[in-house]
C-alpha positions in Angstrom: 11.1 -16.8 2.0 11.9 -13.8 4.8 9.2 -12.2 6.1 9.6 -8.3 6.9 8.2 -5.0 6.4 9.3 -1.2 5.2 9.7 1.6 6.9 7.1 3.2 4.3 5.2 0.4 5.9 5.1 1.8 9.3 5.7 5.5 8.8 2.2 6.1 10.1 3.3 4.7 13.0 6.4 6.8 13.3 4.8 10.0 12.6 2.1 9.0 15.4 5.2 9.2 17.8 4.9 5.5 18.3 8.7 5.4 18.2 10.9 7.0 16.1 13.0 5.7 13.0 15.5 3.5 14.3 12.8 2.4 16.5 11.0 0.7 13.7 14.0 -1.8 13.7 13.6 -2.7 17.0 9.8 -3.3 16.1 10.3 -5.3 13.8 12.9 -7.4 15.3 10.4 -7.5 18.6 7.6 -9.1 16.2 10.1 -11.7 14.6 10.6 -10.0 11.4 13.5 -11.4 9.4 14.5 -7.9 7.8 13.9 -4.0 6.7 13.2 -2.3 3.8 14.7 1.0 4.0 12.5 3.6 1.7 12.9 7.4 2.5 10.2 10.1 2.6 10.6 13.7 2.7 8.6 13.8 6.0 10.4 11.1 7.4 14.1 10.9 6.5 17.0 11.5 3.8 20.4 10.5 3.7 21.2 13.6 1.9 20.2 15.6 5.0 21.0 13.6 7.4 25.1 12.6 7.0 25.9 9.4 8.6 22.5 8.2 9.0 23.3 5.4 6.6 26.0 3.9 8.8 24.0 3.9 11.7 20.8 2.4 10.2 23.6 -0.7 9.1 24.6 -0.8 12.3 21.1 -0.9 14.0 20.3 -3.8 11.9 23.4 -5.8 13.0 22.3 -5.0 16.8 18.6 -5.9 16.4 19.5 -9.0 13.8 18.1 -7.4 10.5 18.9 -8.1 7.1 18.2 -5.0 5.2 16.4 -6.3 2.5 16.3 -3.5 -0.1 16.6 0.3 -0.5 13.4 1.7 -2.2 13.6 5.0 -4.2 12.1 7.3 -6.2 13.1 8.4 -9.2 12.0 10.0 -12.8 13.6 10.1 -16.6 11.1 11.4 -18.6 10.5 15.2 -19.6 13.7 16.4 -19.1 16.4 17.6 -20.6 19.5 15.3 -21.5 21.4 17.6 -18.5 18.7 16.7 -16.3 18.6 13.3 -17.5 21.9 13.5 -16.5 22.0 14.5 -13.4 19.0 12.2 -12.6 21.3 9.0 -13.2 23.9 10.6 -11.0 21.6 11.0 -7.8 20.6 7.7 -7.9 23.9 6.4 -8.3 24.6 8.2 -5.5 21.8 6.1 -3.6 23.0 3.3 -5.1 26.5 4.2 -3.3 24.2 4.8 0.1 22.6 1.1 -0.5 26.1 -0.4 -0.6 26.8 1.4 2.6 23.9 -0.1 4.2 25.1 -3.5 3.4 22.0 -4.5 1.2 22.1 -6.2 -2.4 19.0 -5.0 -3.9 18.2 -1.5 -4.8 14.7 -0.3 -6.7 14.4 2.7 -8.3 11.2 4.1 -10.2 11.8 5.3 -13.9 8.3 7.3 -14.7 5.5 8.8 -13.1 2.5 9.7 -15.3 -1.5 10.4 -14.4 -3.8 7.8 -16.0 -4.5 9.7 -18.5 -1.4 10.1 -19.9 0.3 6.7 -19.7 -1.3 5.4 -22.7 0.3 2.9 -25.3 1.7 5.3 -27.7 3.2 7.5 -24.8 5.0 4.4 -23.4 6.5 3.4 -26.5 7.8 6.8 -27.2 8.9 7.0 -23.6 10.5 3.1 -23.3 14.0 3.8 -24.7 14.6 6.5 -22.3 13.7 3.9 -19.5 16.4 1.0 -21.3 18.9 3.9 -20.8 18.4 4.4 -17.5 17.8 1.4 -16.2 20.5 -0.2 -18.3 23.5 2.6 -17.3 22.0 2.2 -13.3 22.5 -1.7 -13.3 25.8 -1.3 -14.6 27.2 1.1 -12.1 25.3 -1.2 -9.4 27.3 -4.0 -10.3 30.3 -2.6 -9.4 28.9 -3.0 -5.9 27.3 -6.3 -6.6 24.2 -4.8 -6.0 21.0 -5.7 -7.9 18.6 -3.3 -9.3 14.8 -3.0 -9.9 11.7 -1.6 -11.6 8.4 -2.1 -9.6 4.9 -2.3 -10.8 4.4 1.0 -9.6 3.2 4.1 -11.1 0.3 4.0 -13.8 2.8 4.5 -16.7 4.9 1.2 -15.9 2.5 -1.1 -13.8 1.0 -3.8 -16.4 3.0 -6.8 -16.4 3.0 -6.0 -20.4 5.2 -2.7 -20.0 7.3 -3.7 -17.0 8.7 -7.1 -18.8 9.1 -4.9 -22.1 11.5 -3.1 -19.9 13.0 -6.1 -18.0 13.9 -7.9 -21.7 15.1 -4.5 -23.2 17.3 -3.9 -20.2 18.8 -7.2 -20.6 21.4 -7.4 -17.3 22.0 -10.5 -15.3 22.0 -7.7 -12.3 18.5 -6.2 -13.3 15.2 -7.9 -12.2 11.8 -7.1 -11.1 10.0 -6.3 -7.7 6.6 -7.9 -7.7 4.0 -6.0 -5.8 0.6 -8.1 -5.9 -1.1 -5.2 -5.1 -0.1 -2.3 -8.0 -1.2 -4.6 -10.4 -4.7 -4.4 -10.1 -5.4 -0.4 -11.3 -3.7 -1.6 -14.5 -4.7 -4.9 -14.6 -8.2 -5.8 -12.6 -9.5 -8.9 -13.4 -5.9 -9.9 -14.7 -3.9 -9.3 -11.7 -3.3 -12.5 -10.6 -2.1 -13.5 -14.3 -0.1 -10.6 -14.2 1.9 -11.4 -10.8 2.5 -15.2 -12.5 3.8 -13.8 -15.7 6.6 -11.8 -13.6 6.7 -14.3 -10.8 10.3 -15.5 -12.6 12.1 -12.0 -12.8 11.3 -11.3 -9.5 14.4 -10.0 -7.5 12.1 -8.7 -4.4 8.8 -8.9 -3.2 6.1 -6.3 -1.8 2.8 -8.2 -0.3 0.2 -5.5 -0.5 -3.7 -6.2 -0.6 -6.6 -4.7 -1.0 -10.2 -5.1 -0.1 -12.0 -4.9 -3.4 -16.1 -3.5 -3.8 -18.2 -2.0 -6.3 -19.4 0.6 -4.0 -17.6 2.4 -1.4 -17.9 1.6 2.0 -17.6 3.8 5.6 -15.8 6.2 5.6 -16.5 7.2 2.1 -12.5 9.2 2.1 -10.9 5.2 3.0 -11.6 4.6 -0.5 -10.5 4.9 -3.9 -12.5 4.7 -7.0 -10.8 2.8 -9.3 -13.3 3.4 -12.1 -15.4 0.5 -13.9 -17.6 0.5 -10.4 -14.6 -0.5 -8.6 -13.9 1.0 -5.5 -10.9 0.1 -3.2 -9.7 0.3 -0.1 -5.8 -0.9 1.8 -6.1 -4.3 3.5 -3.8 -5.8 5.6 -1.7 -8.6 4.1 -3.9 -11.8 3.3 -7.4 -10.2 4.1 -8.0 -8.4 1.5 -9.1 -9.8 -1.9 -5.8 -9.6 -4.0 -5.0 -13.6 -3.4 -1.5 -13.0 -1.8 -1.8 -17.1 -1.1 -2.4 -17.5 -4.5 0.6 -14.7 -5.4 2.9 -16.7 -3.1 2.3 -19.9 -4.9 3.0 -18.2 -8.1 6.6 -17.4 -6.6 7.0 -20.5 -4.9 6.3 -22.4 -8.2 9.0 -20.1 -10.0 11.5 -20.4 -7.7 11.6 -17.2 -5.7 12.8 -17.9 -2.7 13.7 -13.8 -1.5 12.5 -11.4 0.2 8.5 -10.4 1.2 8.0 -7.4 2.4 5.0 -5.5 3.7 3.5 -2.9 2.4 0.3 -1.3 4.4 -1.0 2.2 3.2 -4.8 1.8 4.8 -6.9 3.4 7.8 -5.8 0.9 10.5 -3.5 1.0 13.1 -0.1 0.5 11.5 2.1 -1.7 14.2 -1.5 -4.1 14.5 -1.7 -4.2 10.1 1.8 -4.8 10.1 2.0 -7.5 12.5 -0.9 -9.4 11.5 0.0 -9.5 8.1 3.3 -11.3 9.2 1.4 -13.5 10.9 -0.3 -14.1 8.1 2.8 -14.7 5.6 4.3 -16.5 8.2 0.7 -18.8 8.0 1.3 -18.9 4.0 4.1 -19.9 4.4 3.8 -22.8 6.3 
């Protein structure tokens, strides 16, 4: 497996001034990473306002020896109208056209956001053949790049491992898998999260290692917390330290033959260059 992290991973660090986007690659390179998720956020970049950014991000990676793993996306198909449905499909085919440029073979893409609340059972059936559609016309057009695309376990509304292999069958493409995160299941799944990640552990076309510490009450500060309701409380760990079982996640894969891609993911309090690099360390420990 090759270790890495995203830029959402370290985006703290870039809007602390630590360095500045294309700085993250020579980070990570610096720190022995193997490769860079590329995921844009409004408050740190877009290809769509900034032209020619793609080609020089490729061409970064070749300089610093980085495989650019993946390109991450958002993206929604529900509560619109078939026009915006539409034009949905078309802007991510338009990503899917930036991915190529930067030389990567994987692409995820959301299909759904919801709140808790909504993303019940009967809502996701009603909501599941808009998300076969999508998925199904977005694989196709990636394949004329020979790119792969996913769904994550991201979301509320498609994070159980129930809903996201619903999809995965329905979609039914030899170019359309899954990206694993070990640490979205648990909202959804709590106790079952470790079932979960070894009941997608063979789709898996990518891999996010995320972890979190896990209490009943919150500790200091009180705001580093989320209250995941049952008494649960959580908070971001760094890769390994928390109380997920990314080992145990990683022996899932292993035993199913993934052999990809792991890359970080660190949303908590901590300083992001020291999260991020002791979490490789930590894969890089995993793995032996």
């Amino acid at each position: 497996m090759k270790i890495g992290a995203s830029t959402y991973s370290l985006s703290k660090a870039i809007k602390a001034g630590a360095f500045d986007l294309l700085g993250t690659f020579d980070w990570l390179a610096e720190n022995g990473a193997d490769h860079i998720e590329i995921v844009p956020l409004r408050d740190v970049f877009s290809f769509a306002e900034t032209p020619g950014l793609v080609a020089t991000m490729a061409a970064k990676a070749q300089d610093v020896g980085l495989e650019i793993s993946c390109y991450t996306l958002g993206a929604s198909f529900i509560n619109r109208t078939a026009a915006e449905f539409s034009a949905e499909l078309d802007r991510v085919k338009e990503e899917i056209d930036n991915a190529a440029g930067l030389g990567t073979a994987l692409v995820r893409h959301d299909v759904a956001f919801r709140p808790a609340a909504q993303a019940t059972d009967e809502q996701f059936e009603k909501d599941l053949p808009l998300f076969v559609d999508a998925c199904g016309q977005l694989a196709d057009y990636a394949a004329h790049h020979g790119i792969t695309t996913m769904i994550e376990n991201h979301g509320f509304h498609v994070q159980g491992a129930a809903r996201v292999l619903r999809i995965y069958n329905a979609v039914g493409r030899d170019n359309f898998r899954l990206l694993v995160d070990t640490g979205n299941f648990f909202p959804v799944e709590f106790d079952n999260t470790l079932s979960a990640i070894k009941q997608c552990s063979p789709f898996a076309g990518m891999v996010h290692t995320k972890d979190h510490h896990i209490r009943s009450a919150p500790g200091e500060p009180v705001d580093a917390w989320r209250d995941r309701g049952h008494g649960v409380f959580t908070q971001a760990a760094i890769a390994a330290e928390g109380d997920i079982g990314v080992a145990q996640a990683i022996g899932f894969l292993r035993d199913a033959g993934y052999d990809g891609y792991l890359s970080l993911e660190y949303e908590g309090p901590l300083d992001a260059c020291e999260a991020n690099r002791r979490g490789m360390e930590n894969l890089r420990e995993i793995l032996g």
